[in-house]
C-alpha positions as protocol buffer text, in pm:
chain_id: "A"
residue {
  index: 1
  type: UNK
  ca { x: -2557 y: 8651 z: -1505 }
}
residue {
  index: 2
  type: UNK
  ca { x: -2573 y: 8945 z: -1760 }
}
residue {
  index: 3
  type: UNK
  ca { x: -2747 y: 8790 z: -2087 }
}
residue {
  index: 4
  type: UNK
  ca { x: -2500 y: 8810 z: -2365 }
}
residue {
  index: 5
  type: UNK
  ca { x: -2452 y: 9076 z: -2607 }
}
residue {
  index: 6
  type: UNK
  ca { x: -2517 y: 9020 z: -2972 }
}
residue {
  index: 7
  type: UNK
  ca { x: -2110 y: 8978 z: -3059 }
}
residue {
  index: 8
  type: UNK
  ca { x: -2131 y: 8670 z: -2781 }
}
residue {
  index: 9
  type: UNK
  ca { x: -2465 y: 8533 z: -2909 }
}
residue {
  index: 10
  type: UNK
  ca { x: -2348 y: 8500 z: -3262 }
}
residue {
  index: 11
  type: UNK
  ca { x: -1973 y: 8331 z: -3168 }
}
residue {
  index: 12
  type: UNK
  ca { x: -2190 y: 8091 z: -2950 }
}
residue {
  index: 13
  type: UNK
  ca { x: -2382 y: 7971 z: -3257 }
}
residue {
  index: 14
  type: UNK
  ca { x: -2035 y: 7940 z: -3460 }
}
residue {
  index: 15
  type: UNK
  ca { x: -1888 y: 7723 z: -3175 }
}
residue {
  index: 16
  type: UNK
  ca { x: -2183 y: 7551 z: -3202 }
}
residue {
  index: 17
  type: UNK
  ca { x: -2203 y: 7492 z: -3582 }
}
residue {
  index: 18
  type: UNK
  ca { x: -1809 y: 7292 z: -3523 }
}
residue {
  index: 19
  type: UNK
  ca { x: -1974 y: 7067 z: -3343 }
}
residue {
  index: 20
  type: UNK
  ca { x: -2265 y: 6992 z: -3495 }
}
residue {
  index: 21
  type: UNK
  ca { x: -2282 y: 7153 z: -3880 }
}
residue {
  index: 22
  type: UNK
  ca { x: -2618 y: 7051 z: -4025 }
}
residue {
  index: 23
  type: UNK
  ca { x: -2770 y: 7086 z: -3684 }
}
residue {
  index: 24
  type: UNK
  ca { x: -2654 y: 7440 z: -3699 }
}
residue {
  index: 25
  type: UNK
  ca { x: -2768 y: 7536 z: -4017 }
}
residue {
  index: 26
  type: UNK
  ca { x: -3127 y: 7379 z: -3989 }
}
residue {
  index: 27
  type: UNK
  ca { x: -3188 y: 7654 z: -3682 }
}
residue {
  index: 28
  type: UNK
  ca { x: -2953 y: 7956 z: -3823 }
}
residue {
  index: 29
  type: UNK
  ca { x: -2814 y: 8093 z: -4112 }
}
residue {
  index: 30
  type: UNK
  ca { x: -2419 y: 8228 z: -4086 }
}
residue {
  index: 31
  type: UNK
  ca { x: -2275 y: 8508 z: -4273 }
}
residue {
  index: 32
  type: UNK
  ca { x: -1971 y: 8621 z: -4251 }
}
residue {
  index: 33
  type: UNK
  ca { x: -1757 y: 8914 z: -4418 }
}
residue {
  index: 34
  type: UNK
  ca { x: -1357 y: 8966 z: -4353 }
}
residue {
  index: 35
  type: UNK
  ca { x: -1251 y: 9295 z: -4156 }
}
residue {
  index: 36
  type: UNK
  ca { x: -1050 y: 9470 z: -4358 }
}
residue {
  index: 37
  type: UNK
  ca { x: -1046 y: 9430 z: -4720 }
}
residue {
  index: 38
  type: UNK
  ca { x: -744 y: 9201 z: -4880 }
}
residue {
  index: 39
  type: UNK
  ca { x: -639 y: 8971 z: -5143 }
}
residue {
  index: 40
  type: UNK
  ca { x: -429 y: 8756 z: -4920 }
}
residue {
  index: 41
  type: UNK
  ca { x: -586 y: 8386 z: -4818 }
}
residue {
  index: 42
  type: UNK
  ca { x: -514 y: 8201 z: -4485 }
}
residue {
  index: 43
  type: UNK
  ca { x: -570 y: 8100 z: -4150 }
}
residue {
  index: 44
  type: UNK
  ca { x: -809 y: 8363 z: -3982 }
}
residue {
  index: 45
  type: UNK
  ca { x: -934 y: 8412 z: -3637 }
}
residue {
  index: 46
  type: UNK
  ca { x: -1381 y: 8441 z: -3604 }
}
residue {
  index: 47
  type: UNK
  ca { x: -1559 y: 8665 z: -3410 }
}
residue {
  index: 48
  type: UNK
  ca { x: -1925 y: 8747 z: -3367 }
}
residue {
  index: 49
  type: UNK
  ca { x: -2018 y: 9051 z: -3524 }
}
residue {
  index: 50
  type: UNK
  ca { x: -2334 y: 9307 z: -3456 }
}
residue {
  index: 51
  type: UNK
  ca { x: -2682 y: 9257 z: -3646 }
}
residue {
  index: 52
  type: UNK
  ca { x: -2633 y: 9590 z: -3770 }
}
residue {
  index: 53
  type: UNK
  ca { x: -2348 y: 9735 z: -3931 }
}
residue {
  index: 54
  type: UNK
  ca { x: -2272 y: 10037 z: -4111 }
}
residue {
  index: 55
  type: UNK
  ca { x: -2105 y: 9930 z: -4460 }
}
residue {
  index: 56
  type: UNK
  ca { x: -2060 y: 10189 z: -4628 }
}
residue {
  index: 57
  type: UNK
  ca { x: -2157 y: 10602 z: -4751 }
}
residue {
  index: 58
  type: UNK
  ca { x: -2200 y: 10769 z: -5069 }
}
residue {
  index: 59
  type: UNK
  ca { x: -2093 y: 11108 z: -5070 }
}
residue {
  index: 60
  type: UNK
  ca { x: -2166 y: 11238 z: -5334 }
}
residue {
  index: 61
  type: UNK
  ca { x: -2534 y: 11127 z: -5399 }
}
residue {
  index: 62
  type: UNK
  ca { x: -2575 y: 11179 z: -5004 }
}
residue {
  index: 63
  type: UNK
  ca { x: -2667 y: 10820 z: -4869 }
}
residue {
  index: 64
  type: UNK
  ca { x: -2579 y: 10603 z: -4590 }
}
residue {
  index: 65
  type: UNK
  ca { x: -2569 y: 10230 z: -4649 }
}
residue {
  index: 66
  type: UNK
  ca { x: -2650 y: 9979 z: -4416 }
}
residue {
  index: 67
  type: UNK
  ca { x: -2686 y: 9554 z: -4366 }
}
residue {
  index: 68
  type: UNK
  ca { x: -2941 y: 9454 z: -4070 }
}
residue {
  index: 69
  type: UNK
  ca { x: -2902 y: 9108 z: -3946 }
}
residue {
  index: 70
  type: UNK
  ca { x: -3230 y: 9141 z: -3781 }
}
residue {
  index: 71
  type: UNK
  ca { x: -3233 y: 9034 z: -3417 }
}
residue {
  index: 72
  type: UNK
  ca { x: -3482 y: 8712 z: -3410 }
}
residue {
  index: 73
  type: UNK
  ca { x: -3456 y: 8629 z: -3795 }
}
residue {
  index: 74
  type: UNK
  ca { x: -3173 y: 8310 z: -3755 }
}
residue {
  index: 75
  type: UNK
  ca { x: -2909 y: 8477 z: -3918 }
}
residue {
  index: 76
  type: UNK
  ca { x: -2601 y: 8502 z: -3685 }
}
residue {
  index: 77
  type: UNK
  ca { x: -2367 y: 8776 z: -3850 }
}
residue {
  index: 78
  type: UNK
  ca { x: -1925 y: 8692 z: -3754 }
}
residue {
  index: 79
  type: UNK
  ca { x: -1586 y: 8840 z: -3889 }
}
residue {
  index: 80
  type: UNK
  ca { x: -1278 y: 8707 z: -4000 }
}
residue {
  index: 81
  type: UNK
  ca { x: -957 y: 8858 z: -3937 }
}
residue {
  index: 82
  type: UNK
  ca { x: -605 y: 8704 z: -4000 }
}
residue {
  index: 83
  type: UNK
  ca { x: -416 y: 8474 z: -3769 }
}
residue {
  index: 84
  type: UNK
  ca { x: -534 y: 8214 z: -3521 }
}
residue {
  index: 85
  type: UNK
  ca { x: -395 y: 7868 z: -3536 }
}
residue {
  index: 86
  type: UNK
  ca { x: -506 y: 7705 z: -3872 }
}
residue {
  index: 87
  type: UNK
  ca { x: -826 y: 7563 z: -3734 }
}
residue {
  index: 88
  type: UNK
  ca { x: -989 y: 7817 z: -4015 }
}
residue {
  index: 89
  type: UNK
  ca { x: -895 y: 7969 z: -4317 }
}
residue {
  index: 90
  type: UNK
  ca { x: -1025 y: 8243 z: -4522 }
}
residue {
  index: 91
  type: UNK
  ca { x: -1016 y: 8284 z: -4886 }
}
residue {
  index: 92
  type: UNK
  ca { x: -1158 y: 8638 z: -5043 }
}
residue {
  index: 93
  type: UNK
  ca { x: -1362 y: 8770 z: -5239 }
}
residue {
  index: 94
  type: UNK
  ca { x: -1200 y: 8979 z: -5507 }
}
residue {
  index: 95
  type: UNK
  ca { x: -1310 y: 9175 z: -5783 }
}
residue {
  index: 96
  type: UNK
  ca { x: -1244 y: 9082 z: -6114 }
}
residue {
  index: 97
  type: UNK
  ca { x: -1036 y: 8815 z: -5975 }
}
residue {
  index: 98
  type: UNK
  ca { x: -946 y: 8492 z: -5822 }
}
residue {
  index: 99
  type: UNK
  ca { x: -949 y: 8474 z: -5428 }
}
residue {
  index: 100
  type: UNK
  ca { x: -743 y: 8200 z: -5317 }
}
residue {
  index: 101
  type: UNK
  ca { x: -608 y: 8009 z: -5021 }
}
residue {
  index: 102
  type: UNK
  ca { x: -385 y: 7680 z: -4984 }
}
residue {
  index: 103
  type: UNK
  ca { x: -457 y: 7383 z: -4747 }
}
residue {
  index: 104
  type: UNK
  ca { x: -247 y: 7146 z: -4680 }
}
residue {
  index: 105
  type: UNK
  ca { x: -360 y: 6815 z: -4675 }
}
residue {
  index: 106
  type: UNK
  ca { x: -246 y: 6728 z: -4300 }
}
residue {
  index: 107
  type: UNK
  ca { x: -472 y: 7007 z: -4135 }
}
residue {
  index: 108
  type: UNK
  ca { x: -661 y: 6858 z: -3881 }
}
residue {
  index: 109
  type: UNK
  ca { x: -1016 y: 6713 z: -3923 }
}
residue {
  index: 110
  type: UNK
  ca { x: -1295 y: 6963 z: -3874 }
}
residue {
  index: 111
  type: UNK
  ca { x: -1109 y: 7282 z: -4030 }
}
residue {
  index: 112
  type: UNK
  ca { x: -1245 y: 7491 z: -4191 }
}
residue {
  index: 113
  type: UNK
  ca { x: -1258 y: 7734 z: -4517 }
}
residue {
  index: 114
  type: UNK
  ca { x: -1498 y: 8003 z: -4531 }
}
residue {
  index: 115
  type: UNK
  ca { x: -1554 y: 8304 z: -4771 }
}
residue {
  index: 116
  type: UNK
  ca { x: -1810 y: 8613 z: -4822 }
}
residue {
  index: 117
  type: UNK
  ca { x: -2141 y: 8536 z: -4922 }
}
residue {
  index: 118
  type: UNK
  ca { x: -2183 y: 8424 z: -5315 }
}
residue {
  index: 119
  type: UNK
  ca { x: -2496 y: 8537 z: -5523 }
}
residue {
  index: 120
  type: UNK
  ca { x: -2326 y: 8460 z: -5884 }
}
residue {
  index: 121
  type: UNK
  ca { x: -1971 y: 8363 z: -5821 }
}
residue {
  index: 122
  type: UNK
  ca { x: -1827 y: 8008 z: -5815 }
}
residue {
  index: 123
  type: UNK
  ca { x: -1641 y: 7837 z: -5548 }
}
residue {
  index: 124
  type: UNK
  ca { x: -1381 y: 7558 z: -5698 }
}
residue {
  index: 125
  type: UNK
  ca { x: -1147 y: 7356 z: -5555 }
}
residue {
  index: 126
  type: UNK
  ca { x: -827 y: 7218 z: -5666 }
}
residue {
  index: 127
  type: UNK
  ca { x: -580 y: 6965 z: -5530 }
}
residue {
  index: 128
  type: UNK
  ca { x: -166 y: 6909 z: -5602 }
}
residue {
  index: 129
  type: UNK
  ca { x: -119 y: 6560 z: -5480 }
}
residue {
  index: 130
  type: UNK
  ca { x: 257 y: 6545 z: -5515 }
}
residue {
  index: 131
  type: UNK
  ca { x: 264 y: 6918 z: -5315 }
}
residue {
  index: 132
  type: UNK
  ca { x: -15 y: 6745 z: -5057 }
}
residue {
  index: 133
  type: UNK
  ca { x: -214 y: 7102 z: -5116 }
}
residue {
  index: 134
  type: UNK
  ca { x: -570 y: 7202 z: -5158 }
}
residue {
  index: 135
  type: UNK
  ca { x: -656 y: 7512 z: -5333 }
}
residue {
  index: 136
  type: UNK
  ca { x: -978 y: 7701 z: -5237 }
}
residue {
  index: 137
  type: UNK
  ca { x: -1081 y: 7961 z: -5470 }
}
residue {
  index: 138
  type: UNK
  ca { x: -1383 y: 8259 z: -5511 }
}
residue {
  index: 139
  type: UNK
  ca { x: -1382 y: 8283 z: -5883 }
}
residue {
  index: 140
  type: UNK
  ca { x: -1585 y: 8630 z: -5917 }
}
residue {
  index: 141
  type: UNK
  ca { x: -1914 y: 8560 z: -6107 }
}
residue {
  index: 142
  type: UNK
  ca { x: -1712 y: 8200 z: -6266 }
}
residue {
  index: 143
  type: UNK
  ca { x: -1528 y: 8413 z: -6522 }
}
residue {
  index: 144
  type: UNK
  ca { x: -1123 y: 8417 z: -6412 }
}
residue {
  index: 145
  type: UNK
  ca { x: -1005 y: 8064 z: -6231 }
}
residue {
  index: 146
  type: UNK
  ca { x: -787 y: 7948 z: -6520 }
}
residue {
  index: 147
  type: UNK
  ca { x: -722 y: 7559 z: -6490 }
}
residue {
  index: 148
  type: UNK
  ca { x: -471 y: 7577 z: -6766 }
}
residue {
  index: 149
  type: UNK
  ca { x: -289 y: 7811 z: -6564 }
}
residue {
  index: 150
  type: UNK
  ca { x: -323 y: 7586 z: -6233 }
}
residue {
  index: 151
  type: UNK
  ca { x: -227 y: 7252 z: -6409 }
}
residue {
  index: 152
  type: UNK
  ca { x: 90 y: 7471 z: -6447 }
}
residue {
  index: 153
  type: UNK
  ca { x: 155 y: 7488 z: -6104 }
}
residue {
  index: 154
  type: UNK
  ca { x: 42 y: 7154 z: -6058 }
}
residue {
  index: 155
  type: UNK
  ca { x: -297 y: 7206 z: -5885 }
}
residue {
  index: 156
  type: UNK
  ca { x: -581 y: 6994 z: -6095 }
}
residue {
  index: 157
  type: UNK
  ca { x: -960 y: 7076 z: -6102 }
}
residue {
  index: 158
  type: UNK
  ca { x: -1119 y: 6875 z: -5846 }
}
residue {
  index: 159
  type: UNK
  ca { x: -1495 y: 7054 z: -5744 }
}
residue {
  index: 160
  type: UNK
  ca { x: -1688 y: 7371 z: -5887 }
}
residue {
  index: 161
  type: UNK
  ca { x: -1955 y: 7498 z: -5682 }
}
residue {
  index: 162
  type: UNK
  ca { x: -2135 y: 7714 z: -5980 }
}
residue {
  index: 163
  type: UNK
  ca { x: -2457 y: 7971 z: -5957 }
}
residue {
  index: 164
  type: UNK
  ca { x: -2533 y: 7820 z: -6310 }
}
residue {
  index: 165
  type: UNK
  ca { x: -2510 y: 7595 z: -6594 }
}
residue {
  index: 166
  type: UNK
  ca { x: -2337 y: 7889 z: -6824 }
}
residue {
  index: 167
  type: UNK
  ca { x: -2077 y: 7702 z: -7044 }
}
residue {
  index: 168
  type: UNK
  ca { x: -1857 y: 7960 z: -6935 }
}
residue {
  index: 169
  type: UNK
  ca { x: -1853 y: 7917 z: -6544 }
}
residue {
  index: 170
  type: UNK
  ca { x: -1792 y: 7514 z: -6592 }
}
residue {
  index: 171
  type: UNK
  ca { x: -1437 y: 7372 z: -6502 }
}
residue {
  index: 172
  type: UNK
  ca { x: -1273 y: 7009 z: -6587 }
}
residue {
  index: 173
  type: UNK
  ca { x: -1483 y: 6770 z: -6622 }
}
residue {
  index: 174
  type: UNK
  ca { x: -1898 y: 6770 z: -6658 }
}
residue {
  index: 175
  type: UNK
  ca { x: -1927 y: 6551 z: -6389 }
}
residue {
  index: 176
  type: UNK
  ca { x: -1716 y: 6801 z: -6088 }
}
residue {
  index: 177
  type: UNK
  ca { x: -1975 y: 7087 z: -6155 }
}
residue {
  index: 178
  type: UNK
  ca { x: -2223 y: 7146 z: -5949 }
}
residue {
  index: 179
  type: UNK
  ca { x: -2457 y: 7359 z: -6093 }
}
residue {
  index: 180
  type: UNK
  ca { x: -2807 y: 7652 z: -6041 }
}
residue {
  index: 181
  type: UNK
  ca { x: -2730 y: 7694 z: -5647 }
}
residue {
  index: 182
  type: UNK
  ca { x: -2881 y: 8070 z: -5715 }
}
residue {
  index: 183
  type: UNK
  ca { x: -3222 y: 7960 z: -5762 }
}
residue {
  index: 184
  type: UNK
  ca { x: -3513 y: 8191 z: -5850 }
}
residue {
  index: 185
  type: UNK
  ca { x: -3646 y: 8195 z: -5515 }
}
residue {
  index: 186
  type: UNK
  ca { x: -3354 y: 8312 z: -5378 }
}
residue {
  index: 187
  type: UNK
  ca { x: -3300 y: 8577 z: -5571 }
}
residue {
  index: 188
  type: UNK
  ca { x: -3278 y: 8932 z: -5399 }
}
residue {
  index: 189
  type: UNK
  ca { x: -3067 y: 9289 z: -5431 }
}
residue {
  index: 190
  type: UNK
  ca { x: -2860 y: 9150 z: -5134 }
}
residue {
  index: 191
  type: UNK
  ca { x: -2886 y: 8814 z: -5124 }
}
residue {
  index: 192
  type: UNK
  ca { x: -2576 y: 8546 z: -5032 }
}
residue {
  index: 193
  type: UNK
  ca { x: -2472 y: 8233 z: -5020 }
}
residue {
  index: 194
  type: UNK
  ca { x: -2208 y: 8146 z: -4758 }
}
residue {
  index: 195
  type: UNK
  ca { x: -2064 y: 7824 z: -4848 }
}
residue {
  index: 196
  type: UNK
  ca { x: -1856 y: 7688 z: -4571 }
}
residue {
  index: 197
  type: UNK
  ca { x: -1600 y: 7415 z: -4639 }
}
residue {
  index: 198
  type: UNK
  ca { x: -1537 y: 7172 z: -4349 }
}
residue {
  index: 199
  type: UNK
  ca { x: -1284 y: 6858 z: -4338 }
}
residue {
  index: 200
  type: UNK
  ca { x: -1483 y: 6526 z: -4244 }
}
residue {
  index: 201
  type: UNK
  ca { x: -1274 y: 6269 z: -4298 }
}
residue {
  index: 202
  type: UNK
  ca { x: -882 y: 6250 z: -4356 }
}
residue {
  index: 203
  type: UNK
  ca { x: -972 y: 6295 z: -4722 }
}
residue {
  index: 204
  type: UNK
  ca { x: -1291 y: 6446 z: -4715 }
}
residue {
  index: 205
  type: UNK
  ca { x: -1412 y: 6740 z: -4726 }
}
residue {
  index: 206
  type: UNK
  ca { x: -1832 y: 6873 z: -4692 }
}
residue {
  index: 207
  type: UNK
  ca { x: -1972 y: 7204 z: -4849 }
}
residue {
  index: 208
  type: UNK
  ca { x: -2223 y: 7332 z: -4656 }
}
residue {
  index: 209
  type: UNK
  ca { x: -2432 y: 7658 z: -4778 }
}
residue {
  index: 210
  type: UNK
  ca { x: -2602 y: 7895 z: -4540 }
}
residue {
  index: 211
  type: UNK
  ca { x: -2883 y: 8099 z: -4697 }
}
residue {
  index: 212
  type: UNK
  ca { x: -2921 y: 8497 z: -4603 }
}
residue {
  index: 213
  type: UNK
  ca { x: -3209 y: 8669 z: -4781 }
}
residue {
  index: 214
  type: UNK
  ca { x: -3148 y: 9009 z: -4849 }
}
residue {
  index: 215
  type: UNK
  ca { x: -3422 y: 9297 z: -4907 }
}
residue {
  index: 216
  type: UNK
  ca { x: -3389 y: 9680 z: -4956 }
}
residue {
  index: 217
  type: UNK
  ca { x: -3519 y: 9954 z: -4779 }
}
residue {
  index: 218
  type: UNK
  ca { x: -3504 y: 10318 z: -4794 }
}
residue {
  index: 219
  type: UNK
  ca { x: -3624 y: 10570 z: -4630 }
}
residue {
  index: 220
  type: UNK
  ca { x: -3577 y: 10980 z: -4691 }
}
residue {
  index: 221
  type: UNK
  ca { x: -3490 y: 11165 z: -4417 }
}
residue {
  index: 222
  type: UNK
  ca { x: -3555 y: 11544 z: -4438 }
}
residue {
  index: 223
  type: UNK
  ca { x: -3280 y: 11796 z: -4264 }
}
residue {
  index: 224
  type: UNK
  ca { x: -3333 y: 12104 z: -4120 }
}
residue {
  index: 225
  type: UNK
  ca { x: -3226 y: 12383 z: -4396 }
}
residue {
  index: 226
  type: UNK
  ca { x: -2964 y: 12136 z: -4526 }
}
residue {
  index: 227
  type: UNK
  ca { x: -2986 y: 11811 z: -4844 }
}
residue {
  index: 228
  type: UNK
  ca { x: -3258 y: 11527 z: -4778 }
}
residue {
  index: 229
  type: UNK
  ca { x: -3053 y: 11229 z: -4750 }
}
residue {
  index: 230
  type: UNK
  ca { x: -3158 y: 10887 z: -4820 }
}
residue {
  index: 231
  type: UNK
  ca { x: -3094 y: 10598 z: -4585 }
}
residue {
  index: 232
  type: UNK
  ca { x: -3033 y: 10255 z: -4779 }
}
residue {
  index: 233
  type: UNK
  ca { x: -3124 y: 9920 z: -4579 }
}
residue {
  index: 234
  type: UNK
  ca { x: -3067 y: 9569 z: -4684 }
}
residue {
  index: 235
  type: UNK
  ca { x: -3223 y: 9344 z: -4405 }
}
residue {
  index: 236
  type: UNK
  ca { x: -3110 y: 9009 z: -4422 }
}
residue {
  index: 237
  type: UNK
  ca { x: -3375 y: 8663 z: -4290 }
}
residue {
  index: 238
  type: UNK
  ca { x: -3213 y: 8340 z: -4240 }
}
residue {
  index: 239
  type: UNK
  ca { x: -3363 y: 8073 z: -4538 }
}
residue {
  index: 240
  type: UNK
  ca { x: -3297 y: 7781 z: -4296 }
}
residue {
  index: 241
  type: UNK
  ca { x: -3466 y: 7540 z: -4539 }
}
residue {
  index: 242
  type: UNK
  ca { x: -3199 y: 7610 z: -4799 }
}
residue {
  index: 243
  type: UNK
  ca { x: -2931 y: 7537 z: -4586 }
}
residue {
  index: 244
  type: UNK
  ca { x: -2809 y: 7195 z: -4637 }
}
residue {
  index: 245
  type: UNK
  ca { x: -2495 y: 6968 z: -4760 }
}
residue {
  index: 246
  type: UNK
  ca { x: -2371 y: 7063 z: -5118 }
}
residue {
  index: 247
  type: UNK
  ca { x: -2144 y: 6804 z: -5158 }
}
residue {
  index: 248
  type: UNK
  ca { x: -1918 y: 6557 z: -5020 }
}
residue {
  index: 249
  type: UNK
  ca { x: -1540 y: 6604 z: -5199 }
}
residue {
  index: 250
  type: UNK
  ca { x: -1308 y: 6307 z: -5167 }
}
residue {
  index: 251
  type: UNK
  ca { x: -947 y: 6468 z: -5203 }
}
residue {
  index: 252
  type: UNK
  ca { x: -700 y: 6212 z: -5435 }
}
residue {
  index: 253
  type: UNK
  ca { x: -446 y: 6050 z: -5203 }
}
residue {
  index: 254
  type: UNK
  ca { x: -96 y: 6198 z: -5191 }
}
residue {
  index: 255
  type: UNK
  ca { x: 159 y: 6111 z: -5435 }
}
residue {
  index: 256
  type: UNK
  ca { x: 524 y: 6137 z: -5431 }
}
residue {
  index: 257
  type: UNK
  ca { x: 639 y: 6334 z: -5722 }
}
residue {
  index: 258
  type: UNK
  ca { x: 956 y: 6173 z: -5898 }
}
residue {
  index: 259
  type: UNK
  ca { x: 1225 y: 6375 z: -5872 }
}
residue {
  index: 260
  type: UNK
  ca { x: 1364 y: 6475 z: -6285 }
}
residue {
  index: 261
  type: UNK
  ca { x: 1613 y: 6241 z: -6449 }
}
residue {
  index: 262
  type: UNK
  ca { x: 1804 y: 6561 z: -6499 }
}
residue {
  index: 263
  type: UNK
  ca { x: 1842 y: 6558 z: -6120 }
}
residue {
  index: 264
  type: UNK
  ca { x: 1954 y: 6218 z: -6044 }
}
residue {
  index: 265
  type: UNK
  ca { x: 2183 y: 5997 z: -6140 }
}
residue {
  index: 266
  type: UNK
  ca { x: 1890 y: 5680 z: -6190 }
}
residue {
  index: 267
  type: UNK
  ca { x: 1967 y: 5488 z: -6512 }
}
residue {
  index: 268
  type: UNK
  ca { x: 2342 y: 5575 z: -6553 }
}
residue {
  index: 269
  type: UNK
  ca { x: 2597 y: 5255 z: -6586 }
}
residue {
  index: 270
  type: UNK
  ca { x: 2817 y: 5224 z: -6239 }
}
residue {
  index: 271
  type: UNK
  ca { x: 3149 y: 5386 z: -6239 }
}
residue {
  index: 272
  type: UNK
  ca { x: 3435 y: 5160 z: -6256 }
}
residue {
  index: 273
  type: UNK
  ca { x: 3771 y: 5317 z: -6194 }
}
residue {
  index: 274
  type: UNK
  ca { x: 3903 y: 5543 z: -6476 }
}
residue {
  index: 275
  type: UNK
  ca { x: 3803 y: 5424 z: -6833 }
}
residue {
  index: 276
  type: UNK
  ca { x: 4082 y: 5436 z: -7066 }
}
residue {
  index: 277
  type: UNK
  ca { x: 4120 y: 5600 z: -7384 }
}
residue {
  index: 278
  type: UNK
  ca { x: 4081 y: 5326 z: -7667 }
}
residue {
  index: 279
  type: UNK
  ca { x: 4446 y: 5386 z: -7892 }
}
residue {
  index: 280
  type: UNK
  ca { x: 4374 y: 5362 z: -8270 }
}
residue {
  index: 281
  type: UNK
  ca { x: 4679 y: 5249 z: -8505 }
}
């Protein structure tokens, strides 16, 4: 039997990481990153990726980009694509923005939410009990989730996932903030945290984060009678020490919104055949 490729490998160790999360995590790091670029949330479809992967080329200043999951450094690299059938959900990174996708409460246990790697940004959570929805959200670098404007809709601040204790990045309460997951060791020009969001219980759900280090290389490579161009590198090393359980979110229990008085006819006397005029003299 052929051994398998690295695409194979990698969806092996995300199969694995369902079934047993922390077990996972304690032997590899996962990253993941969506396949083509957009603001919509939702139910997405995994797939191993490659340990090296072109991102991305600069034209005009003449350099290549590329991210190396090394091969033997624990980091197992996997896309996201839409579709699939709502065992996982995606919600996206967006810039100078709020990435967002809805959960409904009755998704089955062991779902789960994912989003690109975090190095500044804050994940938060909201829940509309009477709507039996869960909000997931990628607040770029904790400046733009708004709960004014959720408490609107009628989502409340449940959980804030935060790479600091900035005033600025805090939401609701002092006490649903967790705070400094970008600590100074983990600092690095391409380094990520990947939380992933997995339900536990009927009204539970655990953060998990999975660590990538990221470095930089780059090298100068000289072309016959043409520009020197300059080949960018960030290799990325599993920090399977850092990966652990962030927190353990207990989701309010439903609640039946009453419907407006406006709406209903609650309160009003019972009609009694035709009421007649009173006659005045």
């Amino acid at each position: 039997m052929p051994a398998p490729s690295e695409e194979e490998e990698n969806l092996i160790y995300w199969r694995t990481f369902e079934a047993m999360p922390l077990g996972t995590l304690k032997q590899r790091s996962l990253v993941f990153r969506q396949l083509g670029a957009s603001n919509v949330g939702g139910p997405c479809i995994v797939k191993g990726d490659r340990h090296v992967d072109a991102i991305g080329r600069n034209g005009n200043k003449n350099v290549d980009v590329s991210v190396e999951y090394g091969i033997g450094t624990a980091v197992s690299a996997l896309t996201t694509t839409p579709g699939g059938d709502g065992a996982t959900y995606w919600y996206p990174y967006i810039e100078s923005g709020v990435g967002e996708c809805d959960i409904g409460y009755d998704v089955r246990i062991g779902a789960t939410a994912l989003t690109a790697g975090m190095n500044g940004c804050s994940l938060r959570i909201y829940v509309n009990p009477g709507q039996g929805l869960i909000k997931f959200c990628h607040d770029n670098n904790g400046l733009y989730a708004n709960d004014a404007a959720y408490a609107a809709q009628g989502f409340q601040h449940l959980q804030s996932i935060n790479a600091d204790n900035a005033a600025h990045k805090m939401r609701g309460d002092a006490s649903q903030n967790i705070n400094d997951y970008w600590k100074p060791e983990l600092i690095a020009p391409a380094s990520g945290i990947f939380f992933i969001c997995k339900k536990t219980a009927p009204l539970q759900w655990t953060i998990y984060q999975s660590v990538a280090i990221g470095e930089r290389k780059e090298v100068k490579v000289e072309r016959f009678l043409r520009l020197s161009k300059a080949e960018v590198i960030y290799p990325f090393r599993g920090r399977q020490n850092h990966n652990e359980i962030v927190a353990f979110v207990n989701i309010p229990p439903r609640t039946t919104a009453k419907p407006s008085r406006a709406n209903t006819t609650e309160g009003l006397p019972e009609k009694r055949g035709t009421p007649q005029r009173r006659q005045t003299k």
